[in-house]
C-alpha positions as CSV (number, residue, x, y, z in Angstrom):
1,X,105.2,174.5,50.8
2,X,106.3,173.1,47.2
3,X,109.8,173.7,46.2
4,X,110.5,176.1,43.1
5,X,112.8,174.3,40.7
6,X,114.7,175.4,38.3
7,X,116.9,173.0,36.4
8,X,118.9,172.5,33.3
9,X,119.2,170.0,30.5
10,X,122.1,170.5,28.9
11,X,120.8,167.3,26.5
12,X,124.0,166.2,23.8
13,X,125.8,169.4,24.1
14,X,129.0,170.0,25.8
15,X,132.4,168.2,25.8
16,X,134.7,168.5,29.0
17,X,136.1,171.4,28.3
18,X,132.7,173.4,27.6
19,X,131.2,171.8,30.4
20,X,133.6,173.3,32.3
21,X,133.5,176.7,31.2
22,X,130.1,176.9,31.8
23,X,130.3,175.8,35.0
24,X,132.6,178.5,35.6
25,X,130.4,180.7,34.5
26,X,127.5,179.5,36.8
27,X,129.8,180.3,39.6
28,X,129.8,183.6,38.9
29,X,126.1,184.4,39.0
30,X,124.3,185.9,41.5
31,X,121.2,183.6,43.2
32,X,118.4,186.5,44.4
33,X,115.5,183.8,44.9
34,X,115.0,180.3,47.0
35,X,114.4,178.4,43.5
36,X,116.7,174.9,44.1
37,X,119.1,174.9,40.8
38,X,120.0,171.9,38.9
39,X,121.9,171.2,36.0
40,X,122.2,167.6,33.7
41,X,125.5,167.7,31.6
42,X,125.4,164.7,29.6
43,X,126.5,161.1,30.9
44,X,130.2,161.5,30.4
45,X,131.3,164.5,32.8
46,X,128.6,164.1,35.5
47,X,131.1,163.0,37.8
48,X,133.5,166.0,36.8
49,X,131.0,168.2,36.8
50,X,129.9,167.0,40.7
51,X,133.3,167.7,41.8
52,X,133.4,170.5,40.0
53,X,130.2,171.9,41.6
54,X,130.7,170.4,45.2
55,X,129.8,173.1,48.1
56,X,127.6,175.5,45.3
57,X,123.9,175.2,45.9
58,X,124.0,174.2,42.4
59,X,122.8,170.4,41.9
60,X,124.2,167.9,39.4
61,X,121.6,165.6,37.9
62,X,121.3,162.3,35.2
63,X,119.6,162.9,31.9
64,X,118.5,159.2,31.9
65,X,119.5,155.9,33.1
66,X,118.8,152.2,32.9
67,X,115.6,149.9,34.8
68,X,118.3,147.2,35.3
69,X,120.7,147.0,38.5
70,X,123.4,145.2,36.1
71,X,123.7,142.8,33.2
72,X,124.2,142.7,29.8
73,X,122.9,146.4,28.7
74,X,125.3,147.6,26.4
75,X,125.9,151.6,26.8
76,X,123.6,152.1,29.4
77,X,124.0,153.4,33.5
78,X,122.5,152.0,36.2
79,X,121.3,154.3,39.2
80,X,123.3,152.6,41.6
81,X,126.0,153.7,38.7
82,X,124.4,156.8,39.3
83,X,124.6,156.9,43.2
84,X,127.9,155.7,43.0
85,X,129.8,159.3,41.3
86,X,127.1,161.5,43.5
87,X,124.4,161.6,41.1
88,X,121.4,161.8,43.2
89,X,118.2,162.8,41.1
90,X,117.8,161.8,37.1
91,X,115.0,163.0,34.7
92,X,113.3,160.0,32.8
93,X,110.6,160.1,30.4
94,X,112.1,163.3,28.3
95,X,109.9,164.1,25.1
96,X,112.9,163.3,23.1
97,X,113.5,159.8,24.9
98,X,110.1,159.1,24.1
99,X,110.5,160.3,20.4
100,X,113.8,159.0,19.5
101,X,114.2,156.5,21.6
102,X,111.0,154.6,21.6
103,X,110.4,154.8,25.7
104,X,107.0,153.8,26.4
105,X,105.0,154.8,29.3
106,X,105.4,150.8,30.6
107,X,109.7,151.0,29.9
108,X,109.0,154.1,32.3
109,X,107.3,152.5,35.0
110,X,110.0,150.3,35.3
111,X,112.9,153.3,35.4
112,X,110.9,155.1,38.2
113,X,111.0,152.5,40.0
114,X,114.5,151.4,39.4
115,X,115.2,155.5,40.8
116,X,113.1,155.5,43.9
117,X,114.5,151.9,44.7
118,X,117.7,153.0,45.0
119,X,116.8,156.0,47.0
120,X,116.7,158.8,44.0
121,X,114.8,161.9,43.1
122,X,113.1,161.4,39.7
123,X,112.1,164.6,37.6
124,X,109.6,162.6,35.4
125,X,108.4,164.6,32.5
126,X,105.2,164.1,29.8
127,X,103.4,166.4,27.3
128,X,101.1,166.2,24.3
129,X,102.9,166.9,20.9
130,X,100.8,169.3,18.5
131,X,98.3,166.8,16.6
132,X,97.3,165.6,20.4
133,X,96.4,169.3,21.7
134,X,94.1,170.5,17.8
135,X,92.3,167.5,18.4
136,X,91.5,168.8,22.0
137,X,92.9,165.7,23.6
138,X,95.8,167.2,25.1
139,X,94.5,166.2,29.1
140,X,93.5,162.7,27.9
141,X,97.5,162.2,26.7
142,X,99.0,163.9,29.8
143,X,96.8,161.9,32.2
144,X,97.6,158.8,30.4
145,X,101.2,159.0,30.6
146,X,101.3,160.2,34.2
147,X,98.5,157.1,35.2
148,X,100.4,154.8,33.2
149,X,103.7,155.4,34.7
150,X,103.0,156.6,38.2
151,X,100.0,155.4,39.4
152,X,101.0,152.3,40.9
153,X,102.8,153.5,43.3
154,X,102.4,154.6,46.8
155,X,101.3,158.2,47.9
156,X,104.7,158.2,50.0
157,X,106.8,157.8,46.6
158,X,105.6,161.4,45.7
159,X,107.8,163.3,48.2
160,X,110.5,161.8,45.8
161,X,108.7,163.1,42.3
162,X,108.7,166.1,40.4
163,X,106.6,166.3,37.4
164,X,107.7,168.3,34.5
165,X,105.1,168.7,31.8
166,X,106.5,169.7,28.3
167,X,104.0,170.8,25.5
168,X,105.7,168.6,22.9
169,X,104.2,171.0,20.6
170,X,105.8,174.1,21.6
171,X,109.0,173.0,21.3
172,X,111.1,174.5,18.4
173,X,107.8,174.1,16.1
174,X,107.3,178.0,16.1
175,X,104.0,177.4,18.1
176,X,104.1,178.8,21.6
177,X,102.2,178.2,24.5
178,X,100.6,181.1,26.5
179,X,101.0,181.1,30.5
180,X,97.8,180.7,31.0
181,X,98.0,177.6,28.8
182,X,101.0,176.2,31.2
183,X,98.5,177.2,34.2
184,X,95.6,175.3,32.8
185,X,97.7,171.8,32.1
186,X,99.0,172.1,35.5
187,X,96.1,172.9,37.1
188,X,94.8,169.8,35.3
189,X,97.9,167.9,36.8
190,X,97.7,168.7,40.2
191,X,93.7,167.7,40.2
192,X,95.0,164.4,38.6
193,X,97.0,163.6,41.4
194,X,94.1,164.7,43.9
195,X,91.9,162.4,42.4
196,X,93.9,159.6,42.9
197,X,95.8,160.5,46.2
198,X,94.2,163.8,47.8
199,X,95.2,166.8,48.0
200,X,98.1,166.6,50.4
201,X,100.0,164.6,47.9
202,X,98.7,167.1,45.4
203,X,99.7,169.8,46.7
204,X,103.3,168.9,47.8
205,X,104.3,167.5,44.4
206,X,106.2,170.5,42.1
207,X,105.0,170.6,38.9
208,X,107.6,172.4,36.2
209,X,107.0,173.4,33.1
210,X,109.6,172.4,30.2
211,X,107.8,174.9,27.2
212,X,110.7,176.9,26.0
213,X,111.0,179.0,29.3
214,X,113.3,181.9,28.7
215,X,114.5,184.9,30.5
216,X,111.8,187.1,28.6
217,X,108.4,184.7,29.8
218,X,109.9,183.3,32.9
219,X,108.5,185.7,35.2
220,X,105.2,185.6,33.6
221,X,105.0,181.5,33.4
222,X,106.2,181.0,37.4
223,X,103.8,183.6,38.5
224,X,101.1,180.8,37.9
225,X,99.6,179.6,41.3
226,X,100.7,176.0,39.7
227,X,103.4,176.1,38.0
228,X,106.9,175.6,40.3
229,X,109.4,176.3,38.2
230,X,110.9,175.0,35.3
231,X,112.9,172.5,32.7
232,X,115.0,174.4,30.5
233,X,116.5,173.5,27.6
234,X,118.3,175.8,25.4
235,X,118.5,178.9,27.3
236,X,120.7,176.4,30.2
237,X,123.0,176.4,28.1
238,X,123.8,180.3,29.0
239,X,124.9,181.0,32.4
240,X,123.2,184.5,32.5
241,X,120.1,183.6,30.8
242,X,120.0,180.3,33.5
243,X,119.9,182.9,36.2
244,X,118.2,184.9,34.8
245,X,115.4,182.6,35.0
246,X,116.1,181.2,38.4
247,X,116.0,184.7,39.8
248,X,112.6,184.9,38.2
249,X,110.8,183.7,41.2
């Protein structure tokens, strides 16, 4: 059975102090479902925030982090940087990483494999932005950038991926995506992968969906037969709202 996931990106937000707080607050919230809950504070208080969070069922993930073991990579983390403060699982390929910061779907291949070298969970995330899906070619962009990035691996990598798809579009652009929408593109996912490496490996994989899931659609989005869980953004940044959503399974 596929897990349900629900994790946080707390993106640029947060110094120590707020970080925290909130995790203070997630302490104090009550977990009714079997969702696994993650939350990525940014680079500088993941190891404080580990500690902070050690014997919760609350995971501590990386926002990013570097294809090189070492070398001359100025402001960047490695994963065995990563591995070394506890950090176990990173998210790569972000629709703002692509955006801002110019990560191609090659640079990508390169980070996944840096991760599952060194024995990592990767949440690896794609999405069309608006002109992609009103020219109907939102599937041809999604498949791209999971083909391009993933598809030279071996099926046995996949029990160490979970896909996130983000509708670029939907994304503080005051379009919104409908669940059946998310259901569609995932449904379109999960054939992607079958297509390539059957439907075991298809059907194992958790797909989440990074749309601007909050505690007022969550129910409705992870009651799609596809969809696993979810990458939030924004409404992480709440403890109540978080578990709100986690408790939406």
């Amino acid at each position: 059975m596929r897990k349900q996931i629900v994790a946080g990106n707390w993106k640029m937000n947060n110094d120590l102090s707020q970080t925290e707080a909130l995790i203070t607050s997630l302490k104090g919230q009550t977990k009714t479902s079997n969702a696994e809950v993650m939350v990525a504070p940014t680079a500088t208080n993941l190891w404080q925030a580990n500690k902070s969070l050690m014997g919760t069922d609350i995971e501590v993930i990386a926002q990013n982090m570097h294809f090189a073991e070492s070398g001359a990579y100025t402001g960047e983390i490695s994963a065995s940087m990563l591995k070394s403060i506890g950090i176990n699982t990173v998210i790569l390929g972000h629709s703002e990483r692509r955006e801002y910061f110019n990560e191609t779907d090659e640079l990508l291949a390169k980070k996944v494999d840096a991760a599952l070298a060194n024995d990592m969970r990767v949440i690896f995330c794609f999405g069309e932005e608006l002109a992609d899906r009103k020219a109907g070619n939102e599937e041809t962009v999604v498949g791209n950038q999971i083909k391009n990035a993933l598809f030279h691996l071996e099926a046995e990598a996949f029990k160490n991926i979970v896909l996130a798809y983000e509708p670029v579009w939907a994304i503080g652009t005051g379009e919104t995506a409908s669940p059946e929408q998310a259901q569609d593109m995932h449904a379109f996912i999960r054939k992607t992968l079958a297509d390539k490496y059957g439907d075991a490996v298809a059907n194992s994989v958790s797909v989440l969906y990074g749309g601007s899931v909050k505690p007022a659609n969550a129910n409705e989005i992870f009651s799609k037969p596809d969809v696993d869980g979810g990458l939030i953004g924004g409404a992480s940044l709440n403890a109540e709202d978080f578990y709100a959503i986690v408790n939406a399974f």
